[in-house]
C-alpha positions, 0 to 999 in steps of 0.5 A, spaced: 277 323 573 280 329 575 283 330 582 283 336 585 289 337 590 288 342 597 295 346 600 295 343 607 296 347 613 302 349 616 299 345 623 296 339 619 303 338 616 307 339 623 303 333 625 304 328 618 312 330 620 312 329 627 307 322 626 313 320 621 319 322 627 314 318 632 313 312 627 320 312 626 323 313 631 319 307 635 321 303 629 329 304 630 329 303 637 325 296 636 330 294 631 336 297 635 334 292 640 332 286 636 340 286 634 341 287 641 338 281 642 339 276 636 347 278 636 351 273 634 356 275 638 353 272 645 355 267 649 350 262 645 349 258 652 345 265 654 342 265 647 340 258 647 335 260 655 331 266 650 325 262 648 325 262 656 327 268 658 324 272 652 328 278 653 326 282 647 318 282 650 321 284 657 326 290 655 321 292 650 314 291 657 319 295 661 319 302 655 326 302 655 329 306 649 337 306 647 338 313 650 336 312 657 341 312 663 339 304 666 342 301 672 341 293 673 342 292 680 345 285 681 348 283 675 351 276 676 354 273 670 351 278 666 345 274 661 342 281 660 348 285 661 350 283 655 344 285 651 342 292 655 351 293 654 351 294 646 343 296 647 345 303 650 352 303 648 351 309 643 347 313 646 345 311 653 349 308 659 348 302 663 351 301 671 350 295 673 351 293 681 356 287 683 358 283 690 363 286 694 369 282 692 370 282 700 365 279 703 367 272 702 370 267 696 364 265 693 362 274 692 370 274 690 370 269 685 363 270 681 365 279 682 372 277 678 369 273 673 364 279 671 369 284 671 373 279 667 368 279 662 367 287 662 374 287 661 375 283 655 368 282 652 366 287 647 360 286 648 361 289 655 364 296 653 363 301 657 359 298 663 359 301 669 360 296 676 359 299 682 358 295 689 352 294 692 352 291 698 346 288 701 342 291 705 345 296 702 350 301 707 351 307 702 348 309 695 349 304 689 349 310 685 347 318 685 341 320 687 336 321 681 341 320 675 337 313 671 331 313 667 331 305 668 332 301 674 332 293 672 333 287 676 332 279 674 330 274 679 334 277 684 328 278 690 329 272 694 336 273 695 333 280 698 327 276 701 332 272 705 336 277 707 331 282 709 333 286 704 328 287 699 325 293 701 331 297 702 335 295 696 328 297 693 328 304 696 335 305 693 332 302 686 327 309 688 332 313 689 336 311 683 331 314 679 329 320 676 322 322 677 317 318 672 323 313 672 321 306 671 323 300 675 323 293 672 322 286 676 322 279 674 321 274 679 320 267 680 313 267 683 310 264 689 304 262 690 300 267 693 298 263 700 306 262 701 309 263 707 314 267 708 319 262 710 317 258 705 319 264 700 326 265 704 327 258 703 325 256 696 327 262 691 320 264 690 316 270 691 309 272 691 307 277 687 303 281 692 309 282 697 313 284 691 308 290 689 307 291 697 315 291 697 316 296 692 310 301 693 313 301 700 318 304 697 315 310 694 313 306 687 306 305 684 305 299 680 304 301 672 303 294 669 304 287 670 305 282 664 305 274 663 311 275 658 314 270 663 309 266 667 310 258 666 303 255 668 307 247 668 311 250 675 308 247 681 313 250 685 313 245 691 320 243 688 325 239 693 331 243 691 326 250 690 326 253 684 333 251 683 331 244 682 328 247 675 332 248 669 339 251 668 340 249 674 338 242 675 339 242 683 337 235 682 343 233 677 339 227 673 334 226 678 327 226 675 332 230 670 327 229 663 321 231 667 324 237 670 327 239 663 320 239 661 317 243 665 322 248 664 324 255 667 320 257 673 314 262 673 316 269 673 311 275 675 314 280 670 313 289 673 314 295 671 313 301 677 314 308 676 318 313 680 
């Protein structure tokens, strides 16, 4: 049998080249995160909550890439910071948003342990901390200087402060335009009422989209990645009665062990 070959176009090569970049492109930003992820280097006690937390599946629903500018708004003991941190070490940047070391022991205490880890963790290498006071009294960074903005159930804190909007208007001001805002929350049932949200550590899912649209964002998607349908919610200690923090101590420990994390909505909004 004889094969007959034809010169391809100048055009159709153009497009096998860049289907070919694409293609590998997107597959090394996948695999640069799942070494971010999988790093033996991460505090194993974090590591051990990713079959609850799935942070691959969320970084990955939120479209981040390795060269983006990312802020994570309240960062805490920096679960996910020490992941996005070597992420984006090479390419990108990671602000992250702490207590004001000022505002009481508790802030003091919980900033000092962090800048401690940013300090002598080569996980945390060249994260940026900046204060974020909440509500917030100034801008936590330069307007319109980061492509994503990330928080990790921290809208109940808000809520109860009678933040969230505001601190979702800084998150909005942050970005540049087409910037994404990614959330995950621990999700009240959607006939809660707002003192139960302020109180329990849930939030349901409309408010926060309501929050966030108020803000100037429009929603792009939700996802289930972190829903847990055992979660009746209508814990005695709130959300805190759940695992990892167990409120209760061994109260009903097995049983709360079983259920597992909480419910979370999972949201990306745009800019």
């Amino acid at each position: 049998m004889t094969i007959i070959s034809y010169p391809l176009k100048a055009s159709a090569l153009l497009a096998i080249f860049i289907f070919a970049f694409t293609a590998c492109s997107s597959s090394l930003k996948t695999d640069s995160l799942k070494q971010a992820v999988e790093n033996s280097d991460r505090n194993q006690d974090y590591a051990a909550r990713d079959n609850s937390r799935h942070p691959y599946e969320t970084l990955s629903f939120f479209r981040i890439s390795p060269e983006m500018d990312v802020l994570e708004l309240a960062a805490g003991g920096g679960w996910y910071t020490e992941i996005l941190a070597p992420y984006l070490k090479d390419s990108g940047t990671l602000t992250v948003s702490h207590y004001n070391p000022e505002a009481g022991a508790y802030f003091k205490r919980s900033r000092d342990a962090f800048e401690k880890k940013v300090s002598s963790n080569p996980l945390f290498q060249g994260v940026s901390v900046v204060t974020a006071e909440v509500p917030p009294t100034q801008p936590y960074v330069a307007p319109a200087s980061k492509d994503l903005v990330l928080t990790f159930r921290n809208l109940h804190n808000w809520l109860a402060r009678d933040a969230m909007e505001s601190v979702m208007l800084e998150a909005y001001n942050a970005l540049r335009p087409g910037g994404y805002f990614g959330v995950v929350e621990h999700r009240a049932p959607e006939d809660a009422t707002l003192e139960f949200m302020q109180t329990s550590g849930y939030v349901s899912q409309s408010l926060a989209i309501q929050a966030a649209e108020s803000a100037g964002f429009a929603l792009v998607a939700s996802s289930e990645i972190n829903a847990n349908a055992k979660d009746t919610k209508d814990h005695p200690k709130g959300v805190w009665t759940l695992p990892p923090s167990l409120r209760l101590k061994d109260e009903y420990r097995q049983k709360y062990l079983e259920v597992g994390e909480s419910d979370r909505m999972t949201l990306l909004f745009m800019k």
